[in-house]
DOFIBA-170343 format. One record per residue (C-alpha): residue in one letter; x, y, z. Coordinates in steps of 0.25 Angstrom, whole numbers, padded with zeros to 4 digits. Example, Ala and Ser with C-alpha at 12.3 -4.5 7.8 and 13.67 -1.06 7.14 Angstrom:
BEGIN
 rest    px    py    pz
    A  0049 -0018  0031
    S  0055 -0004  0029
This chain:
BEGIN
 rest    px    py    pz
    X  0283  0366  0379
    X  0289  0379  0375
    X  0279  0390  0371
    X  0278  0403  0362
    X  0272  0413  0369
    X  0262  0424  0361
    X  0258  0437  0366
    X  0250  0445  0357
    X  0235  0451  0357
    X  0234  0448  0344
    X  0226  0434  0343
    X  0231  0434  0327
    X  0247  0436  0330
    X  0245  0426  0343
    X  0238  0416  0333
    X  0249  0419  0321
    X  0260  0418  0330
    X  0255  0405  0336
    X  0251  0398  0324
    X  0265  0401  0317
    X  0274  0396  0330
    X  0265  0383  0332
    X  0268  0379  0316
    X  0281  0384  0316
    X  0285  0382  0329
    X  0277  0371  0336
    X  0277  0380  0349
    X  0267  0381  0361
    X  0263  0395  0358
    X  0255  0404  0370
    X  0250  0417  0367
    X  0245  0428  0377
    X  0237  0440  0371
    X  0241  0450  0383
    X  0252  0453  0392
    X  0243  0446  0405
    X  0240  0433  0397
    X  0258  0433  0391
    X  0262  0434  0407
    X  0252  0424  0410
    X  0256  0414  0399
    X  0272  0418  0403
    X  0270  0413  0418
    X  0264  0401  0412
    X  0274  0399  0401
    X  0288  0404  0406
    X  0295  0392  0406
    X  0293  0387  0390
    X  0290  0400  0384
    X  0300  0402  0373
    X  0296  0414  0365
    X  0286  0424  0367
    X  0279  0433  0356
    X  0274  0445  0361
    X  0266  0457  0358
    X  0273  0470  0360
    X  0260  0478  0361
    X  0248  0468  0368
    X  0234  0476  0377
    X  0240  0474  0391
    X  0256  0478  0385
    X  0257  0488  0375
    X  0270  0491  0379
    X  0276  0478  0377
    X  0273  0476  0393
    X  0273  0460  0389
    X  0287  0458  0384
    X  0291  0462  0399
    X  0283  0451  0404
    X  0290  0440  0394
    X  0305  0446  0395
    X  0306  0443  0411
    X  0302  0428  0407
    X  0315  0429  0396
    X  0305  0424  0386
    X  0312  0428  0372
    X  0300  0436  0365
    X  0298  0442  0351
    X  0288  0455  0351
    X  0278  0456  0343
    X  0276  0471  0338
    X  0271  0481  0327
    X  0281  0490  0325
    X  0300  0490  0323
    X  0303  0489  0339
    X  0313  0499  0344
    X  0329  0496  0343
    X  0329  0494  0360
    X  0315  0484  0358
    X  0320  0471  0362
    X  0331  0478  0373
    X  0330  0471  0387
    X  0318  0461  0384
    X  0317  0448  0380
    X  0313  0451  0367
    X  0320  0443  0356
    X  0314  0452  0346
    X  0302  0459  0340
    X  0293  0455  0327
    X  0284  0466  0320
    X  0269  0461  0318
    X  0269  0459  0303
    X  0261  0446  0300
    X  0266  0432  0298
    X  0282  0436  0295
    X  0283  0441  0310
    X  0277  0427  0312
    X  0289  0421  0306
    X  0298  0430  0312
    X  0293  0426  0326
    X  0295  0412  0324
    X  0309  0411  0320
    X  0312  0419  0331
    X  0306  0409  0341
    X  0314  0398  0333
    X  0326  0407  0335
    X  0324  0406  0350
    X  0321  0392  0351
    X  0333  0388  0344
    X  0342  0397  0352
    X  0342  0388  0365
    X  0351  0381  0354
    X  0360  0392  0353
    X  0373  0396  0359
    X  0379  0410  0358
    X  0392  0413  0361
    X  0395  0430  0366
    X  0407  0435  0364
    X  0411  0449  0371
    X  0422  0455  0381
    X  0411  0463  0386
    X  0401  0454  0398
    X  0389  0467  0395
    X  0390  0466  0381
    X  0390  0451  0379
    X  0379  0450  0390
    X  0370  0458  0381
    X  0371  0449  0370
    X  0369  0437  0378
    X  0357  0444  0384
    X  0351  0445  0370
    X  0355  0430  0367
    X  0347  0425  0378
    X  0335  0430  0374
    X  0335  0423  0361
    X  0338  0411  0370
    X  0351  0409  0364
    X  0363  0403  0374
    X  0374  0411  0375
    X  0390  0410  0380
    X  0400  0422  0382
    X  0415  0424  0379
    X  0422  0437  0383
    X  0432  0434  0371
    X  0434  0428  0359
    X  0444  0419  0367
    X  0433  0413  0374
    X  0422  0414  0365
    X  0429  0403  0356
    X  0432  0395  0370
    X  0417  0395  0371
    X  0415  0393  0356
    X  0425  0380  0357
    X  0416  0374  0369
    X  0401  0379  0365
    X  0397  0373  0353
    X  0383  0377  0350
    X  0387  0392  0349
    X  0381  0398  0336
    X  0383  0412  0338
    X  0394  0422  0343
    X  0393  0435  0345
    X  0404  0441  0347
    X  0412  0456  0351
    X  0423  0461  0344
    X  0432  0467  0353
    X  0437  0457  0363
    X  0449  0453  0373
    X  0459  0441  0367
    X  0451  0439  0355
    X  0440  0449  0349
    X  0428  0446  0341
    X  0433  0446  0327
    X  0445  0436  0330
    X  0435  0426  0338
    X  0427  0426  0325
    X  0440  0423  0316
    X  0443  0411  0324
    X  0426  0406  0327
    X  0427  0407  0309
    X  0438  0396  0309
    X  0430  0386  0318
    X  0415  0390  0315
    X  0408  0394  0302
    X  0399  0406  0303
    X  0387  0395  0300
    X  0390  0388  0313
    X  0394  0400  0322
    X  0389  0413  0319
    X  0396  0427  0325
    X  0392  0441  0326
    X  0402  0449  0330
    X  0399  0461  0338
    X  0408  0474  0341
    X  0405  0489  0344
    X  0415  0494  0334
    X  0408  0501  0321
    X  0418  0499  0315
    X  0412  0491  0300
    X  0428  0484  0300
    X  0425  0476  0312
    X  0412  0471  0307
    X  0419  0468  0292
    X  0430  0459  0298
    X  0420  0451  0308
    X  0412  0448  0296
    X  0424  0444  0288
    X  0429  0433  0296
    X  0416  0427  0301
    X  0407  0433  0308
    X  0392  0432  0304
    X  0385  0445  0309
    X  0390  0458  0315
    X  0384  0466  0328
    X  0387  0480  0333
    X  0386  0481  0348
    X  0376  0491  0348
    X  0366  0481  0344
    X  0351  0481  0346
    X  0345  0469  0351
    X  0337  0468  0339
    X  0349  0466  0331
    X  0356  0458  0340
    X  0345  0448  0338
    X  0343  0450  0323
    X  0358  0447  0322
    X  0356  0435  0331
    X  0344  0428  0324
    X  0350  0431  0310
    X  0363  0423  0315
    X  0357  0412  0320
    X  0347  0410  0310
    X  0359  0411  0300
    X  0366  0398  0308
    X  0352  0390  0307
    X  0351  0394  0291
    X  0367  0387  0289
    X  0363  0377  0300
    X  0350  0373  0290
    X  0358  0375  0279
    X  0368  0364  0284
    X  0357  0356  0290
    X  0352  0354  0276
    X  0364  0351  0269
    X  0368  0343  0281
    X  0357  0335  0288
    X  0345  0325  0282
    X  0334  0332  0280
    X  0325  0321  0288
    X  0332  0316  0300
    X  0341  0328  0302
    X  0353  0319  0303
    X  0366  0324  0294
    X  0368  0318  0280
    X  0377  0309  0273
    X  0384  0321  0265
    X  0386  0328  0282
    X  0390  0315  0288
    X  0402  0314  0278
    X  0407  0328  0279
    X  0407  0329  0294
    X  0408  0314  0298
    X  0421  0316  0289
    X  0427  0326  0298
    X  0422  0318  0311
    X  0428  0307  0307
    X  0444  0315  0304
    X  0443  0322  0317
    X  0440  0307  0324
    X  0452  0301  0316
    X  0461  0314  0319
    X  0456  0315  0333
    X  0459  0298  0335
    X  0444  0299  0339
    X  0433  0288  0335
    X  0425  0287  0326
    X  0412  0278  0324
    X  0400  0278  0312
    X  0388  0271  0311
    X  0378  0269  0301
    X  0364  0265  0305
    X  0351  0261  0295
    X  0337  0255  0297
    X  0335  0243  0298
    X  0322  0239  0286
    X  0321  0252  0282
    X  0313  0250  0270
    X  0304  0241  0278
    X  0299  0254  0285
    X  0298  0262  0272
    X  0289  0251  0267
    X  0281  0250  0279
    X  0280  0263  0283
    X  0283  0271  0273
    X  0295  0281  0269
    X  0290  0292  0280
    X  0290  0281  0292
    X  0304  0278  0286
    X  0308  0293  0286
    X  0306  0293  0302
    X  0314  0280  0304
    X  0325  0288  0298
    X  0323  0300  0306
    X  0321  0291  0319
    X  0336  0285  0314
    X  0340  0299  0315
    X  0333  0302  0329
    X  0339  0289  0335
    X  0354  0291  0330
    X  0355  0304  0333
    X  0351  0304  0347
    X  0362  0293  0350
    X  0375  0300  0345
    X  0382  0312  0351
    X  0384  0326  0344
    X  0397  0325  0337
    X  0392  0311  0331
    X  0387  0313  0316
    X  0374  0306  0312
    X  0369  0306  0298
    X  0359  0301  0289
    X  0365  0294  0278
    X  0354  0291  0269
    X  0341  0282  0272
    X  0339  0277  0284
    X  0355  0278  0286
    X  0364  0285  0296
    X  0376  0286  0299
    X  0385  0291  0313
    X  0399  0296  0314
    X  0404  0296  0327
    X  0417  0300  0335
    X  0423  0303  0350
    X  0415  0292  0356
    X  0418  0278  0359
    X  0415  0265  0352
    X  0406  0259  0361
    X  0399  0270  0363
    X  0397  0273  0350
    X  0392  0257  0349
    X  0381  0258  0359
    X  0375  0271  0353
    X  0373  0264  0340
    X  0367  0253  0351
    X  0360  0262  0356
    X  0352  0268  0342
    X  0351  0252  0336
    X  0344  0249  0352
    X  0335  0260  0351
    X  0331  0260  0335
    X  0326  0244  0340
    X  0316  0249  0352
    X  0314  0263  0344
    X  0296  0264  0339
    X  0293  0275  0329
    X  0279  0277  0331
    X  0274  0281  0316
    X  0259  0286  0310
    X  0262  0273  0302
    X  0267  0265  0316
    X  0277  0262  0326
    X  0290  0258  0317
    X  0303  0252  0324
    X  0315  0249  0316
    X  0331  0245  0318
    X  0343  0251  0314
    X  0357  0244  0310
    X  0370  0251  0313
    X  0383  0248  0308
    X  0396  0257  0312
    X  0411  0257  0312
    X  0421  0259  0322
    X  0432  0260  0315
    X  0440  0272  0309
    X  0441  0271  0294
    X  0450  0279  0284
    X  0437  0287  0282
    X  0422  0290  0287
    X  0416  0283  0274
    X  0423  0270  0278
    X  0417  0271  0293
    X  0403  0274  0286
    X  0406  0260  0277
    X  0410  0253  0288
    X  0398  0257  0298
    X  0388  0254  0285
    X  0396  0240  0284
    X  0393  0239  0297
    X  0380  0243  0295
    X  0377  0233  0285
    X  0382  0221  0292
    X  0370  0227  0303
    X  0359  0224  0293
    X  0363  0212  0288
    X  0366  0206  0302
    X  0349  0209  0305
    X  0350  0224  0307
    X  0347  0231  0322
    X  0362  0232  0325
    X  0373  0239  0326
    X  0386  0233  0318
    X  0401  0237  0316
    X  0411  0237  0305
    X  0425  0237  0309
């Protein structure tokens, strides 16, 4: 179990902070009113704490003796304090950053810094600079947000890295480089990625307001001096990730069904397209299935339309788990889906949908209204036709003969 730790002598702020973390978190929150009770609960805790909260000013440390005692565990904190910290504040601690004491909006603050750490194990970071001390500094700083970082001495390398790694979001990059600087690696990242996929800051010592213009206009998203403070450099930080979450929501709403999380009719068409003219011009297979319920209505008339919901959603568990990465799986309306699949073999892709008809007939929801158990019918194509909408026909073909046949299998149209 992972756990938010508290230190503060306040019992109000302690009982603020854990009532808004538990609701909005669903966290294990400990709290430790003194520096004795924190280093207790730290040799108790170590291992799953995730954040701590802490005090700057507490009875036993009104120096901000405490954070000492978190930073050698490597625990990312967020210091609680009454006043603006200094420029240096956060140099050579663990300290992700501080939050002034001013009522629930600090509150708020504080959790969606917690959220940004626990969604940073996610999170790649690629550093690009000619310079070991320098790109050591800011990999330093990454770390403490929990973010997981590579390194490229060039722009050379960094798109090497960029073509083999790819869950990196965020580039920060140096201007002046050998064989290929910062401003030419960002020209050629803006023809393979868009600035809502990968974002760049560029970084440079030079004053100079041209060289922040030009970085600017051909892609980068933000902009850092090398003189930075460590405060900036995480402001800057947080802002550009929670700039990718926002266009990543954005496209999530747009893209995916709102109740299983699965893609949508309008998503499968636009990119299932392309999946399937890089599988024709690649000489590459391609397979689609389209799988339903079997008696749906039965269960909405039994159970209800809520029940019904979560046999859908259960759909969207089961299919979802079977098929790889690169394999697009959608909700097409109902209790519908639809696969597109390529790069993979046709008994393989059989005895997946084998594998999902088997375990949807041994598969128990347990529900407040009882235990439900229901089949599914699949029917797919294997054939390549003049376009995606006649393999979608064909696999509903398919997907009819299944029905008609008693439902609970899989069938093909050829």
């Amino acid at each position: 179990m992972k756990h938010i730790l508290i230190v503060d002598d306040s019992k109000t702020v302690c009982a603020a902070l854990n009532k808004i973390i538990s609701e909005k978190l669903q966290f294990h929150v400990i709290i430790a009113n003194n520096k004795k009770e924190c280093e207790e609960k730290l040799l108790q805790y170590k291992q799953t704490i995730t954040v701590a909260i802490v005090s700057l000013a507490l009875i036993d440390a009104p120096n901000g003796e405490v954070i000492d005692s978190i930073s050698k565990y490597k625990i990312p904190s967020i210091v609680l304090t009454g006043t603006v910290m200094k420029e240096n504040f956060l140099k050579d601690k663990f300290i992700i950053d501080y939050v002034i004491k001013e009522g629930r909006f600090s509150y708020e603050y504080i959790v969606s810094l917690i959220k940004r750490v626990i969604a940073n194990y996610q999170i790649e970071v690629l550093v690009v600079d000619d310079s070991k001390v320098a790109a050591l500094q800011i990999v330093n700083l990454l770390k403490r947000y929990q973010l997981n970082c590579s390194y490229a001495a060039d722009g050379n390398e960094a798109l090497q890295i960029l073509k083999n790694k790819k869950n990196i979001k965020l580039i920060f990059t140096d201007f002046n480089m050998p064989n290929l600087n910062g401003l030419e690696l960002t020209k050629k990242i803006r023809q393979i990625y868009s600035k809502d996929l990968l974002a760049v800051v560029a970084m440079t010592s030079d004053t100079s307001h041209n060289v922040v213009a030009q970085f600017l206009k051909h892609g980068a998203n933000d902009f850092l001096y090398k003189n930075f403070s460590e405060e900036e450099f995480f402001a800057r930080l947080n802002s550009n990730l929670e700039m990718l979450e926002l266009f990543q929501t954005t496209k999530d709403k747009i893209n995916k069904d709102y109740m299983t999380g699965m893609f949508n009719r309008r998503y499968f068409f636009d990119e299932g397209n392309k999946l399937y003219l890089d599988a024709i011009n690649n000489g590459d297979s391609v397979f689609v299935a389209m799988l339903d319920i079997d008696n749906f209505k039965n269960i909405n008339d039994t159970y209800g339309h809520d029940i019904g919901d979560i046999a859908i959603c259960e759909v969207a568990k089961i299919v979802n788990k079977y098929f790889i990465d690169d394999a697009i799986i959608s909700r097409f309306g109902g209790e519908e889906f639809c696969v597109i699949q390529s790069k993979i073999d046709e008994e393989e892709f059989i005895g997946i949908l084998e594998k999902i008809r088997e375990e949807f007939e041994s598969n128990i929801i347990k529900t407040l209204k009882g235990d439900i158990q229901y089949t599914v019918s699949i029917g797919y194509t294997i054939e390549v036709e003049n376009c995606l909408d006649d393999m979608v026909n064909l696999s509903d073909e398919g997907l009819y003969i299944a029905k008609n046949n008693g439902r609970n299998q899989v069938r093909c149209i050829q």
